[in-house]
C-alpha positions as a Markdown table, in Angstrom:
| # | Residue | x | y | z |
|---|---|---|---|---|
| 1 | Unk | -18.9 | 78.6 | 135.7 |
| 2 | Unk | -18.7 | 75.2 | 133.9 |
| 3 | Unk | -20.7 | 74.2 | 130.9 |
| 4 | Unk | -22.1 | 71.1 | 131.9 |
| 5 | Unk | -20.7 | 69.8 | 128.4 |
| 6 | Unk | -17.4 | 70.2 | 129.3 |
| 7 | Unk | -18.2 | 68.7 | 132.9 |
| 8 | Unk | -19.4 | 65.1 | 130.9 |
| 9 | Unk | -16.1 | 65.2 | 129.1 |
| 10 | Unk | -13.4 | 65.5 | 131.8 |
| 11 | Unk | -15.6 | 63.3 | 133.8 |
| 12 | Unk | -15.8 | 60.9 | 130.6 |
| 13 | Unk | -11.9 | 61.3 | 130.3 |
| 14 | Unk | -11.4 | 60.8 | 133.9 |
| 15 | Unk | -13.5 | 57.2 | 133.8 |
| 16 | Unk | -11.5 | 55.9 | 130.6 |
| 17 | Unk | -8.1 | 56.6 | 132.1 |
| 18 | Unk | -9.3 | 55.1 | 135.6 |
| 19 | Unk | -10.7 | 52.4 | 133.1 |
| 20 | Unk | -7.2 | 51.6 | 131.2 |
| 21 | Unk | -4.9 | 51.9 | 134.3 |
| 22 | Unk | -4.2 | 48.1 | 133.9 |
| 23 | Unk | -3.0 | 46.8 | 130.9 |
| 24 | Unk | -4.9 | 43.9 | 128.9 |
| 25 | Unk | -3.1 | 40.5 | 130.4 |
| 26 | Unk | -3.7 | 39.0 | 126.7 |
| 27 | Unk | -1.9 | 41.9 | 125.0 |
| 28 | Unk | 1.1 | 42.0 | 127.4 |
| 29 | Unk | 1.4 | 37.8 | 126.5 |
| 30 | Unk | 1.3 | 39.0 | 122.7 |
| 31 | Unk | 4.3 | 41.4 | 123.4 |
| 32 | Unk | 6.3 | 38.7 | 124.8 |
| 33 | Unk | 5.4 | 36.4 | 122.4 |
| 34 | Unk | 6.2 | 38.6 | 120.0 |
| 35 | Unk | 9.7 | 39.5 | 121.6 |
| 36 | Unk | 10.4 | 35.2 | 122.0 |
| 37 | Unk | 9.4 | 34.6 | 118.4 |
| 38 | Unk | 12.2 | 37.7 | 117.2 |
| 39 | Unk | 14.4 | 36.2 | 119.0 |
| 40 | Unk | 14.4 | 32.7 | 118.2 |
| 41 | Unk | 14.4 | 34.3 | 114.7 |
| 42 | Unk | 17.4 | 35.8 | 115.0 |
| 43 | Unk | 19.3 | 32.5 | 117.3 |
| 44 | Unk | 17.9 | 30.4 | 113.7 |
| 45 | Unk | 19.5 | 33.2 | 111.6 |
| 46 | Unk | 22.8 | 32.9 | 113.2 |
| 47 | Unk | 23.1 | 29.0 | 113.7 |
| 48 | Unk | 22.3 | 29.5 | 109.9 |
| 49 | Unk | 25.8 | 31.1 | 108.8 |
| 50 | Unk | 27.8 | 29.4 | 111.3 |
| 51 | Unk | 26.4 | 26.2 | 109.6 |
| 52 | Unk | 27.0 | 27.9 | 106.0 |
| 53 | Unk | 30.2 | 28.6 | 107.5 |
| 54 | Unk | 30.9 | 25.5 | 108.2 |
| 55 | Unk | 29.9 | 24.0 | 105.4 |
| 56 | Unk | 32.0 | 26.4 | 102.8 |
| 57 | Unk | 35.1 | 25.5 | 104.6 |
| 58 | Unk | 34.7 | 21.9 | 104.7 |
| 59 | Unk | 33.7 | 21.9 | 100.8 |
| 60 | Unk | 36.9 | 24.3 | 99.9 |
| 61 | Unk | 38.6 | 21.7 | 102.0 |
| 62 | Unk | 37.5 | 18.7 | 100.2 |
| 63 | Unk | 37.6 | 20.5 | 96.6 |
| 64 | Unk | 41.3 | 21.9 | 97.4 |
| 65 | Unk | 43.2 | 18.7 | 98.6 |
| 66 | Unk | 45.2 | 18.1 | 101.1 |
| 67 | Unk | 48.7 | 18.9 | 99.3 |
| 68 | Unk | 48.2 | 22.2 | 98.8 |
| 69 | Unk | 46.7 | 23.0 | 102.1 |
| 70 | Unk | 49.8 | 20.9 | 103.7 |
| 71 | Unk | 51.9 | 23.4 | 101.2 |
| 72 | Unk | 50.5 | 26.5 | 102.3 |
| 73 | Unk | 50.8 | 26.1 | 106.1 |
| 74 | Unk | 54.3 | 24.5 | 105.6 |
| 75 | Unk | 55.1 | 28.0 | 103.9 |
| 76 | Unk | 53.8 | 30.2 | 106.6 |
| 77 | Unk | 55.8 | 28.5 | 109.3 |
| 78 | Unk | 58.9 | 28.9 | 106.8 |
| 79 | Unk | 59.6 | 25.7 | 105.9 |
| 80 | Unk | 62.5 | 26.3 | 102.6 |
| 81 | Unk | 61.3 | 23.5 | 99.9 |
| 82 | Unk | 59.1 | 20.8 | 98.9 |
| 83 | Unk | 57.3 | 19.0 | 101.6 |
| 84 | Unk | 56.5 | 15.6 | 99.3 |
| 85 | Unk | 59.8 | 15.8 | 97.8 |
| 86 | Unk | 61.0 | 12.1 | 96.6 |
| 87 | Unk | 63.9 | 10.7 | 94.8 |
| 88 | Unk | 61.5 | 9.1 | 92.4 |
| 89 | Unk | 60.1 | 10.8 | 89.2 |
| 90 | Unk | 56.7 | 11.2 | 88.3 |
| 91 | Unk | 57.0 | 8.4 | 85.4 |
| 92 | Unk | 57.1 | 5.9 | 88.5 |
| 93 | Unk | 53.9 | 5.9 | 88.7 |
| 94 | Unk | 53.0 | 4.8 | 84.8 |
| 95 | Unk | 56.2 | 2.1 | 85.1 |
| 96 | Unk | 54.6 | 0.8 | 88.9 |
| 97 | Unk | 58.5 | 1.2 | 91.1 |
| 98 | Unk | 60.7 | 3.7 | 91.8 |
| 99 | Unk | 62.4 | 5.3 | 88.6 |
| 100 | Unk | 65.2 | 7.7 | 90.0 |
| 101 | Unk | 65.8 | 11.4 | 88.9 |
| 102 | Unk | 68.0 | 12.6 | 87.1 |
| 103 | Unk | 70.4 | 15.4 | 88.6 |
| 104 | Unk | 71.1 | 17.2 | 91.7 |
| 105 | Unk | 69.3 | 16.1 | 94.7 |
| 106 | Unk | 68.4 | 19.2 | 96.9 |
């Protein structure tokens, strides 16, 4: 025989469950709110380091100069010797023309 005590419990148990079958409509929009705000999180995050990205290469770009970067590429695709060579020294610049080197010219 059942104890009525345990009869008001599965009956209790049995209303609650019956009771909770559907889910609170304001707690499911929290869970997808929650899910949208982690996400555009993470979309922020990465537009940030593509940006820092970005912005490293462009200052190590304008810090570097463009004659060595022209240098460095010209010496991957094997080009043999100096890409700005010139027959003029580098006094021409202090004397305002062309002063000439002296000796072979490769």
């Amino acid at each position: 025989m059942i104890t009525p005590l345990l009869g008001a419990k599965s009956w209790q148990l049995g209303t609650q469950y019956q009771e909770n079958t559907t889910p609170d409509p304001r707690q499911r929009f929290n869970e997808a709110m929650d899910i949208w705000r982690a996400r555009d999180a993470y979309n922020a995050q990465k537009l940030l380091w593509v940006l820092a990205f970005f912005l490293l290469f462009a200052l190590m770009l304008w810090l570097s100069g463009c004659q060595d970067v022209v240098r460095a590429v010209a010496t991957i695709h094997g080009y043999k010797g100096d890409i700005y060579a010139s027959p003029c020294a580098p006094e021409s610049l202090q004397a305002g023309h062309c002063v000439v080197k002296e000796g072979p010219q490769p």
